[in-house]
N, C-alpha and C positions, 0 to 999 in steps of 0.2 A: 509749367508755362514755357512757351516756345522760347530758344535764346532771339538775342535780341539781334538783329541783323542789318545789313544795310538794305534797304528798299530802295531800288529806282525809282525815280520820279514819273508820277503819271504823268505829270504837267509840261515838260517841254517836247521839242519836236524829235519825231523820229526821226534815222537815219534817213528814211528815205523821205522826208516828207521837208518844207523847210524850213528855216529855223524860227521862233517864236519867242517873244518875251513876256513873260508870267506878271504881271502888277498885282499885288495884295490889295484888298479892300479893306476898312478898318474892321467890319463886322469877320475877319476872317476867312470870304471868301474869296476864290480867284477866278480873274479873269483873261482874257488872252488879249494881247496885241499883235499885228503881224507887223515885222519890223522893217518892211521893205519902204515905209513913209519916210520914215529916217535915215536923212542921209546922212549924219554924222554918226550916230549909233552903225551904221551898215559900213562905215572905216572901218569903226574898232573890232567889227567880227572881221571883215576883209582881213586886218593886218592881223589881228591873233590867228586866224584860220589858216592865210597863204604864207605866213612865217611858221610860225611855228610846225607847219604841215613840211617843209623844206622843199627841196626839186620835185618839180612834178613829173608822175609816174603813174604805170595802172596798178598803183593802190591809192590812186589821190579819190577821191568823191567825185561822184556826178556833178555835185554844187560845184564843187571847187574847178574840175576840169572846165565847166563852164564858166566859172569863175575868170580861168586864166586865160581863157580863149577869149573875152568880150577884152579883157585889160589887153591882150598882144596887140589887139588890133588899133591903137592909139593913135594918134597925127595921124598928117595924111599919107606917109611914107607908107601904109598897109589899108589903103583904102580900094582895093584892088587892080585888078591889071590896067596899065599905063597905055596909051597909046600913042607912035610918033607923032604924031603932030600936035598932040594934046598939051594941055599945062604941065607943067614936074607938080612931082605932091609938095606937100607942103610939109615942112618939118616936124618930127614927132617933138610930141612936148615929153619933154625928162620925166622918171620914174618917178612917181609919190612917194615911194618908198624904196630905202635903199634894199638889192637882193642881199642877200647871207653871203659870206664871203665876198665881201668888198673892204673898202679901205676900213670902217666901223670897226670889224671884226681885228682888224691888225693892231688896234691900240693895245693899250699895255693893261694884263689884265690885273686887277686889283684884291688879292683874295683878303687882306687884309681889311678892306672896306666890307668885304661882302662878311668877313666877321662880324663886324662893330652893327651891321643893318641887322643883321639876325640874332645878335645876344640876347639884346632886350627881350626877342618873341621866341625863341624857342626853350625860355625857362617858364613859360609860363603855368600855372597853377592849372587852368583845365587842361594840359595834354595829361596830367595824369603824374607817374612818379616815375616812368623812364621814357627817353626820348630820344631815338638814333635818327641822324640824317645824311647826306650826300648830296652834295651840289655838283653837278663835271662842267665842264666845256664839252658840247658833243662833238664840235668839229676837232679836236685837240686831243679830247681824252683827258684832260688833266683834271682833276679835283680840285676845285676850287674854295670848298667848304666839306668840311668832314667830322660827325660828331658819333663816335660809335659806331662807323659807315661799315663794319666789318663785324659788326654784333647780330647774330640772328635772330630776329621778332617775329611776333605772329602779324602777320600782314592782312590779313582779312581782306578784303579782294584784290587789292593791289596786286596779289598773285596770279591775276587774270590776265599779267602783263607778262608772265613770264607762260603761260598756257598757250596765249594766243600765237607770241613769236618763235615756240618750239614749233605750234602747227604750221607756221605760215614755212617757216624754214625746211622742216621737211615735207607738205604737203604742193607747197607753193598758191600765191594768193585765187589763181583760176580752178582748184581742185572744188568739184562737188561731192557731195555724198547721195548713192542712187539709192532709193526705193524700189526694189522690183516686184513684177509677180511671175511666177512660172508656174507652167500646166506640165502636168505629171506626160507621160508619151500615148497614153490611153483617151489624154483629152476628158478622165475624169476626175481629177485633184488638181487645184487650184490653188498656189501656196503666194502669201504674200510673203515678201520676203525682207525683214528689214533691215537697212544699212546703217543708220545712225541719224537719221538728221531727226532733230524733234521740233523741225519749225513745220515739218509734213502737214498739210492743210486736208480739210475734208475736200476741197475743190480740187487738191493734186490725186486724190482718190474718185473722185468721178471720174474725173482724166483718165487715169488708169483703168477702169474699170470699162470705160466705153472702149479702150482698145482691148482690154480682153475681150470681152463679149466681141468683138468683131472675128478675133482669131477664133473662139468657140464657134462662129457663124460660117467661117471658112473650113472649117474641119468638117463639120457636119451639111452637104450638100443638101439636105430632106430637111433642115430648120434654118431658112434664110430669115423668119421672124422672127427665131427664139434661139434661144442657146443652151445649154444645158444636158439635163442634170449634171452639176459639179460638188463635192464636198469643195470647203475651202478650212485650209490650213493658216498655222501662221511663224514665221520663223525669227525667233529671236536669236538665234542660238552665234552672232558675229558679238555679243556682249557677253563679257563671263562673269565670274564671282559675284559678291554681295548687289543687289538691285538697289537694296534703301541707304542711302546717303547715310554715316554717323547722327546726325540729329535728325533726322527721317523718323516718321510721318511730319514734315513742314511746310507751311505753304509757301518757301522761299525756292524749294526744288522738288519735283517728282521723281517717283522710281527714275531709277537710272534704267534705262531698256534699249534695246535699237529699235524699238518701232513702236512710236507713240504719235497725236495727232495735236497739233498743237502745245506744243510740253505739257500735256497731261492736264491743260488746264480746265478747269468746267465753269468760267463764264467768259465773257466777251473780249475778256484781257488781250494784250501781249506782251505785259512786263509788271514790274513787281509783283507784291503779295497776291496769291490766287491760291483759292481751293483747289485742291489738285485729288484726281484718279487715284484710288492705290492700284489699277490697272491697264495701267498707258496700252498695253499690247494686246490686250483681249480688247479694251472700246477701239482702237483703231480697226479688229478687225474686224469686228462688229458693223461698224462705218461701213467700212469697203465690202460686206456681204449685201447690206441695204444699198450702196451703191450700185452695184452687181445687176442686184434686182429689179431696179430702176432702170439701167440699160439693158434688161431684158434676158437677162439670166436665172436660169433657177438653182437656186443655193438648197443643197437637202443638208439639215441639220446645223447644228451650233459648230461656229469656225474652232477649230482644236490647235493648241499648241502641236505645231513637227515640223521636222526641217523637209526640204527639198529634195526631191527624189536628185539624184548626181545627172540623171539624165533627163530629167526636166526643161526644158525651153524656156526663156526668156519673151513671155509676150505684151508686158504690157514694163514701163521703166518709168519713174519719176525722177530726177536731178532736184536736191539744192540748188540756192541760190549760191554765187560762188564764196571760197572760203574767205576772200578778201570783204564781202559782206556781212558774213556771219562774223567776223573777226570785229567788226565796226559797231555791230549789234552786240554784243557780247560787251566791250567795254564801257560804249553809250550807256547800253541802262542795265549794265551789271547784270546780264544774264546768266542768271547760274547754269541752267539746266543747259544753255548752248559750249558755256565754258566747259560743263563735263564731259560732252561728247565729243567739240575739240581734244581734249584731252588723251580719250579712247581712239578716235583718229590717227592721232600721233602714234598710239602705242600700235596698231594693229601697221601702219608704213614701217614702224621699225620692229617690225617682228615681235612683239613684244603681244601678251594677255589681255585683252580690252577689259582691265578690270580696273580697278583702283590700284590693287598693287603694279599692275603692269603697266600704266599709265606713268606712276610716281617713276618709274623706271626708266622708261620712253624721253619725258619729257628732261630730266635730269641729265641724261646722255646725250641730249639733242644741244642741249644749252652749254655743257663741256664741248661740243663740236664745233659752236660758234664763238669758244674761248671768250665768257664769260666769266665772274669768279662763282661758283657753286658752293664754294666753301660752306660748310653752314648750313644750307639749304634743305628743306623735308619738304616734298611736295606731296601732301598728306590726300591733297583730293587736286580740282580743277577751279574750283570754284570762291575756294578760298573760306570757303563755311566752315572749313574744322580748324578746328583750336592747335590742332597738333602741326598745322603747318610753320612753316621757319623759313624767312629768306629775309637777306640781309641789306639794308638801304644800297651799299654799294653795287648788289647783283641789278635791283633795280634799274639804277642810271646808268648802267653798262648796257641795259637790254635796252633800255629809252636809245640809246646812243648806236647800239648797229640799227635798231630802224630808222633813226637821221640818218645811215652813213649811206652816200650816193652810190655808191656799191653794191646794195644792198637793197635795191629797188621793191622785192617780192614781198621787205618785212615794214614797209610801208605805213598798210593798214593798221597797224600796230599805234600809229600816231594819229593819224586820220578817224582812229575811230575813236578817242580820248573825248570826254567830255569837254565842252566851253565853258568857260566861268561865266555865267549870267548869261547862258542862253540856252544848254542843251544836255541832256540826259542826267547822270546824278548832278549838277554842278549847276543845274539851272536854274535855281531858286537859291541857290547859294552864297550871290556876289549882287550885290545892289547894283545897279544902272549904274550908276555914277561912278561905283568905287575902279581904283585905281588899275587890279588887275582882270574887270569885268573884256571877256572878250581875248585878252592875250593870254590868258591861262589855260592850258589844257592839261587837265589830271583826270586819272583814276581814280575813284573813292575807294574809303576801305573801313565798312563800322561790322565793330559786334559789340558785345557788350563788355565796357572797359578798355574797350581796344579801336584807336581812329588812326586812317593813314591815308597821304594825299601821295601819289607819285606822278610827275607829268614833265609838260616842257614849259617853256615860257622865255619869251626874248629880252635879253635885258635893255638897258637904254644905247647900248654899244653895237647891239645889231647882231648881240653872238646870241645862240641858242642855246640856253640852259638845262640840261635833264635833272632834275631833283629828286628826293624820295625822303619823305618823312615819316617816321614810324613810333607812333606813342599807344605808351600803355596803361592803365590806370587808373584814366579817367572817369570822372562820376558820371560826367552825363554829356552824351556824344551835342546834344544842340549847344553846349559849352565850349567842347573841343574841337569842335568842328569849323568855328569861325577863328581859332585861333592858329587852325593848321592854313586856313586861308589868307592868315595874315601872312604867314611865312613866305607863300607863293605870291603876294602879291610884294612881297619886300624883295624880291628876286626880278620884278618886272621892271622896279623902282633904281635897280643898281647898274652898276656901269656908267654912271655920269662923271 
């Protein structure tokens, strides 16, 4: 039986799409609202979102930059250009909300209270029989709450928090990953060639495939209809070592490969459980030969694993979306297969083996560079699937805490792409409407089996931004522990009064 793992949620909104709120039916079905009718509900994600997201930057969201562009523009001080003889504006009306670093933040902070809120819940019976945490101040750096904060646990995706901000740090958030195809110098081999991104669509392959055949149509003066004969090849060879994930064949990640068409998946998905390819790189190339043929190319024979001739041309190139998106996607709905190739990323910028071991290498040394504590730490994969990983509640709110830090603008993403409590990716079905930290919560989830973990931020009542990380083991049954890891985080929203 497959291990038991964390599933993203079908149900809320994606990254790019916008946000939704999930209502249960009693018969167990669901259905959708769209939440833009509510204008009190549309605060609470306002102020969880534009707080807890901190200074806006380009790793803020589409939503949110639009966000903060509609709220700049407020009173009539900003209702646009004045003219002399015209009216004066009229005066902006005061913030709704106080910014982060105003007078809120300068009270006295209380860790003694933020004890006594958290005893009663973090002994509780479903996390299980051990339980490490971390509370910081992010603007500060100080620990505010600390319980084994320096014990290494298995993290189970939470560790997607320290994958994503090795990538974003040494990649930086505008870096894509290209697809290419190059034609051999003869103009008869055709090599696709791949870089790593596994969100590659069959439509970024007709793209491509119509600019080859253009180049094949310009090489050949005597076939402006047709293009051809080409072998097509296909090049994997920028991934090395082991392809199948330690608990591979699962439908929570496909082969690890650099060139797959959808992560491998074979139905309409694009997150959680899917049946997946055991050959992401032979059906991609597969795809892209039928594509071929469809723009008017003739393909002889079955596409073959090889690399690129060295002097081969570049004629047709596909781009990722940027890594500041994939970094957003990756956290939202717990993508594994995106987190592993972030991972491999990392390792191939810092010179390092695009493999597992190279990766674990990569990303470990990237996160000592941005003087985190490491201590502890086994970055066993990317994705947080193996049991063998190790990272400690403290490295957590260390890494939550350089992506708050204004400085630090490129590791942004890192927060922006956290789930919402009761509205959006693993965390959307997770916090009632009503309850207390629905909307000001943003965490990463983290299940396998016996093993739940929430890390994220959240604003207390003081106005300071909180990084957390809770990490329990033991538990019987994750729908148990799982609301009690959300007690934790929502007693953190509650504190500071």
């Amino acid at each position: 039986m497959a291990e038991q793992v964390e599933e993203p949620s079908m149900r809320p909104s994606d990254p790019w799409g916008g946000p939704k709120i999930l209502t249960k039916k009693r018969n167990g079905s669901s259905t959708w609202q769209v939440i833009a009718g509510s204008a009190t509900l549309g605060l609470v994600v306002a102020a969880g979102a534009v707080l807890a997201a901190g200074p806006w930057d380009n790793g803020q969201r589409k939503a949110e930059r639009a966000l903060a562009a509609a709220g700049d523009r407020t009173g009539g001080a900003h209702h646009g250009r004045t003219t002399p003889d015209g009216p004066r504006p009229a005066p902006s009306a005061p913030a709704v909300l106080p910014a982060l670093g105003t007078t809120t933040q300068d009270a006295p902070q209380d860790p003694a209270g933020l004890r006594d809120a958290l005893a009663p819940l973090i002994g509780a019976p479903e996390l299980g029989n051990k339980v490490a945490a971390s509370v910081i101040d992010t603007a500060t750096g100080k620990q505010l709450y600390g319980r084994g904060a320096t014990a290494p646990m298995t993290p189970a995706s939470t560790i997607k928090i320290a994958t994503t901000v090795a990538a974003l740090s040494v990649l930086g958030p505008d870096h894509r990953i290209a697809t290419t195809a190059a034609l051999s110098p003869d103009s008869r081999t055709l090599t696709l060639v791949g870089g790593g991104d596994p969100t590659l669509s069959k439509a970024a392959l007709r793209s491509m495939a119509a600019d080859a055949a253009k180049a094949l149509r310009e090489d050949d003066e005597d076939a402006p209809d047709a293009a051809g004969p080409v072998r097509l090849a296909y090049d994997i060879s920028r991934y090395t070592g082991p392809v199948l994930h330690p608990i591979s064949p699962n439908d929570n990640i496909a082969p690890v490969t650099a060139l797959m068409v959808d992560e491998g998946r074979l139905n309409d998905t694009d997150r959680g459980h899917a049946p997946r390819t055991d050959d992401p790189a032979g059906d991609a190339a597969r795809a892209f030969a039928q594509a071929l043929k469809k723009a008017g190319v003739k393909v002889t024979g079955a596409p073959r694993e090889a690399r690129a001739a060295d002097d081969a041309r570049t004629v047709a190139t596909h781009r990722s979306a940027p890594l500041s998106a994939l970094v957003e996607r990756t956290l939202t709905n717990s993508d594994n297969d995106i987190a592993e190739a972030l991972a491999r990323q990392t390792a191939i910028a810092k010179g390092e083996s695009a493999s597992f071991a190279g990766a674990r290498r990569a990303v470990t040394n990237e996160l000592k560079k941005i003087e985190v504590p490491v201590a502890g730490a086994h970055f066993a994969d990317g994705s947080g699937l193996d049991r063998a990983d190790r990272v400690t509640p403290a490295l957590l709110t260390a890494l939550l805490a350089r992506a708050a830090d204004p400085d630090r603008p490129g590791l942004r993403p890192a927060l922006t792409g956290l789930p919402i409590a009761g509205f959006s990716g693993t965390l959307g079905g997770r916090y009632a409407q009503d309850a207390q930290g629905t909307g000001l919560v943003r965490a990463k989830t983290g299940t396998l089996l016996g093993v739940n973990s929430l890390a994220g931020t959240v604003v207390d009542r003081q106005g300071r931004l909180l990084a957390f990380a809770f990490l329990a083991s033991g538990s019987l049954s994750a729908t148990e522990a799982e609301p009690a890891l959300d007690a934790l985080a929502t007693a953190l929203a509650g504190s500071g009064g």
